[in-house]
C-alpha positions in Angstrom: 0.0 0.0 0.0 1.4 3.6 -0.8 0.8 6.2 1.4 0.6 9.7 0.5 0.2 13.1 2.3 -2.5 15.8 2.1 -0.9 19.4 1.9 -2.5 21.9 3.5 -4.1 23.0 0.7 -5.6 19.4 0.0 -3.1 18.6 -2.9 -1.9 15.4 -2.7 1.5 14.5 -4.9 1.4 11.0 -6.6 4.9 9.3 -6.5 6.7 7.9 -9.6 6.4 4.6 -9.1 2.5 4.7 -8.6 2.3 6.9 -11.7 4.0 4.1 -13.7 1.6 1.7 -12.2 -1.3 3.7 -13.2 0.4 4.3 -16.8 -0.1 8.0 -16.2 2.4 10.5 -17.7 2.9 13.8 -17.5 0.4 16.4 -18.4 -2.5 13.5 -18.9 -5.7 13.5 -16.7 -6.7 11.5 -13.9 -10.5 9.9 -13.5 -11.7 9.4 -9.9 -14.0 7.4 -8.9 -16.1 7.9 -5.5 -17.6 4.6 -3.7 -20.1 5.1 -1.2 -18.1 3.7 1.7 -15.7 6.1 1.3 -13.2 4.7 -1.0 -12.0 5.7 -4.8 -11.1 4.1 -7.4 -8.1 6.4 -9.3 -6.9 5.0 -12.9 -5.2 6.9 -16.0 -8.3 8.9 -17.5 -8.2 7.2 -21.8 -7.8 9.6 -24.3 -10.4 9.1 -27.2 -12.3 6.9 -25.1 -15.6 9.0 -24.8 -18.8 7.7 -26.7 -18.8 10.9 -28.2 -16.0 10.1 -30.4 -17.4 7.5 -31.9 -20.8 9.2 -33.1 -20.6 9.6 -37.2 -17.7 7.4 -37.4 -19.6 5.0 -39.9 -20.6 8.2 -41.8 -16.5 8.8 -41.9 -14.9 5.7 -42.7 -18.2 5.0 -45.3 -17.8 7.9 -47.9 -18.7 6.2 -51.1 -22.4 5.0 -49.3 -20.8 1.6 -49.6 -23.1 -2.0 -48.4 -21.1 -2.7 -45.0 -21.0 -6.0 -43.8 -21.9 -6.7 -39.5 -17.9 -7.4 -39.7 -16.8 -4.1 -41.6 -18.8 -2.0 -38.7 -17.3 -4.0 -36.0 -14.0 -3.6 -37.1 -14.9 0.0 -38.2 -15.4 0.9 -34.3 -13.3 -1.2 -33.1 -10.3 0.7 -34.9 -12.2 4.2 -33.6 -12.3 2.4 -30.0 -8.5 2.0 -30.6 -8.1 5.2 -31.9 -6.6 4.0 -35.1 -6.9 5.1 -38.8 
C-alpha cells in the first residue's frame, strides 16, 4: 500500500512509481472514482475513449455509401475504440 500526504491546501502529490503503475504521464488527466463507503477508485483517464468520439464514425470511414457488412462495422469501431486510422 502507498501512502501519500495531504498538503494543507488538499493537494496530494502522486509518486513515480505509482504513476507508472497507473500508466499515467505527465500532463495527462486523472479519472476518480467515489464509492459510497468512502473509498475511490483512481486510474489513467483514456484519451479518445468518450462515446462521443465515436458518433458519425460509420458516416467517416463510409464515404462512397458503400453496403457494409456486420464485420466491416465492428472492425470499423473497433479501430475508432483504438483510436486508429
Amino acid at each position: 500500500m502507498t501512502t501519500l500526504t495531504v498538503t494543507a491546501k488538499g493537494q496530494v502529490t502522486f509518486k513515480q512509481t505509482l504513476l507508472r503503475h497507473l500508466g499515467i504521464k505527465p500532463g495527462q488527466k486523472i479519472n476518480v472514482d467515489t464509492l459510497p463507503d468512502g473509498r475511490a477508485v483512481i486510474q489513467a483517464a483514456r484519451q479518445g475513449r468518450n462515446i462521443e468520439d465515436a458518433f458519425g464514425i460509420l458516416q467517416i470511414k463510409n464515404k462512397g455509401n458503400v453496403v457494409l457488412s456486420i464485420d466491416d462495422i465492428n472492425e470499423i469501431a473497433r479501430k475508432g475504440w483504438a483510436s486508429e486510422k
